[in-house]
C-alpha positions as CSV (number, residue, x, y, z in Angstrom):
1,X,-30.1,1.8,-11.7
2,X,-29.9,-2.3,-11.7
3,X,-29.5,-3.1,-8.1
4,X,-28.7,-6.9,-8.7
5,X,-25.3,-5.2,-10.0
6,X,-22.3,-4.4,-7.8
7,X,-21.3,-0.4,-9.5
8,X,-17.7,0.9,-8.3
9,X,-16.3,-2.5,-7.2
10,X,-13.7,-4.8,-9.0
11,X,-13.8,-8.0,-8.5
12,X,-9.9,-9.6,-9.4
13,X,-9.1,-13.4,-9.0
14,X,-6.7,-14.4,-6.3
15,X,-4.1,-17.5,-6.5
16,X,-5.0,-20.7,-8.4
17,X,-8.6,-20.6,-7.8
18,X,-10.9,-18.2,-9.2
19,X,-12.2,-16.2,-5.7
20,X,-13.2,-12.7,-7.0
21,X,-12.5,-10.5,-3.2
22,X,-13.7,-6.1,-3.6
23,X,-10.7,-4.2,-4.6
24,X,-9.4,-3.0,-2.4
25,X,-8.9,-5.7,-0.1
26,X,-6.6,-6.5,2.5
27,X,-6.6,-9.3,5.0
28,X,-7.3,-12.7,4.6
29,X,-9.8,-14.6,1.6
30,X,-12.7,-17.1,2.7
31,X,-9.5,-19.9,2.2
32,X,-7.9,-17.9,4.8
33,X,-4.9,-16.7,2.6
34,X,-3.7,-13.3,3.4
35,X,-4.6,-10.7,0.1
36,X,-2.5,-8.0,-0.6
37,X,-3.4,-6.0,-3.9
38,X,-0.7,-3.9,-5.4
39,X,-1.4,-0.9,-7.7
40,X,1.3,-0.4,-10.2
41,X,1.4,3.6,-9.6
42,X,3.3,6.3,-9.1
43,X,4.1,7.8,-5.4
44,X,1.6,10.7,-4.5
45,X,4.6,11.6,-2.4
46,X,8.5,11.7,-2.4
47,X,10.8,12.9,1.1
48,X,14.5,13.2,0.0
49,X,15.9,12.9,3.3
50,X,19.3,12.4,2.2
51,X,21.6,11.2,-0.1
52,X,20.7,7.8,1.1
53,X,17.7,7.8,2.6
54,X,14.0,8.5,0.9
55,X,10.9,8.2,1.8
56,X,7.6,7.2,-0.9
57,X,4.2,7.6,-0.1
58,X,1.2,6.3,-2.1
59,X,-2.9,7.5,-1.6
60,X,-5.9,8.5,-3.2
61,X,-6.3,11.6,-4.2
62,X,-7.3,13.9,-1.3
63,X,-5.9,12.2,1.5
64,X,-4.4,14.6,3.8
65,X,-0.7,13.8,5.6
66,X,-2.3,13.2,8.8
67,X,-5.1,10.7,7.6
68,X,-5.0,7.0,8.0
69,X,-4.8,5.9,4.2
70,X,-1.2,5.9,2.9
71,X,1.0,3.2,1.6
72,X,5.3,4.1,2.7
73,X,8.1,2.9,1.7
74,X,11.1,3.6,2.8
75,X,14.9,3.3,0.3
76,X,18.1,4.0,2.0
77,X,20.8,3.0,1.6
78,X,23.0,0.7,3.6
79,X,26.7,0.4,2.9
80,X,26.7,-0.3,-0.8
81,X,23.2,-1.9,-0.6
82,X,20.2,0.0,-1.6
83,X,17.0,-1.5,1.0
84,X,13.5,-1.0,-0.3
85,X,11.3,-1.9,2.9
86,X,7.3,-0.9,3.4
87,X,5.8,0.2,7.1
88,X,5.7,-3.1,8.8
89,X,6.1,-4.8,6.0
90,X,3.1,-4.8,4.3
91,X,2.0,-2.6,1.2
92,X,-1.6,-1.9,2.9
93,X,-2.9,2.2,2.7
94,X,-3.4,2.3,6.7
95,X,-0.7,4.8,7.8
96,X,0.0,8.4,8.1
97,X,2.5,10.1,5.7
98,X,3.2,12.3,8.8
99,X,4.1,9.4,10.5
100,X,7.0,8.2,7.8
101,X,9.8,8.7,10.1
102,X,8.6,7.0,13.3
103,X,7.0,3.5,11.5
104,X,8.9,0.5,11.6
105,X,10.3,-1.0,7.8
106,X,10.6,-4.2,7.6
């Protein structure tokens, strides 16, 4: 093995300027602009609550309900408006799915 090479790490650009951060990365770059990476996937997880409310939940393979490591959104519906908000507002894999019901959406 070639250890002058970084194996299992992808480097992707972020804004204007070419600064390659480790996917996955959350936080903020060495500009000090908060990263967010989004995976276009599909939910590990789907809660039909009811008619108009539903719960998605995105993690790696593996990751239990109670584990630290899951990305939630929650739809519901809101008169005739249909709100798509993520736990606290952010699309970082740091909550429970367990959890779903009691985080804040924002």
């Amino acid at each position: 093995m070639n250890s002058n090479k970084n194996f299992g790490n992808v480097c992707r650009p972020i804004g204007i300027e070419i600064n390659p951060i480790k996917y996955p990365t959350e936080g903020t770059d060495a500009n000090g602009r908060t990263t967010q990476i989004i995976k276009d996937e599909f939910p590990t997880r789907i809660d039909i609550v009811s008619d108009t409310l539903y719960y998605l939940g995105w993690a790696e393979l593996g990751t239990s309900d109670s584990d630290n490591g899951w990305k939630i959104r929650r739809i519901q519906q809101v008169g005739s408006v249909w709100e798509q908000k993520y736990a606290y507002g952010n699309q970082f894999y740091r909550y429970k799915w367990s959890d779903r019901s009691l985080l804040s959406y924002l």
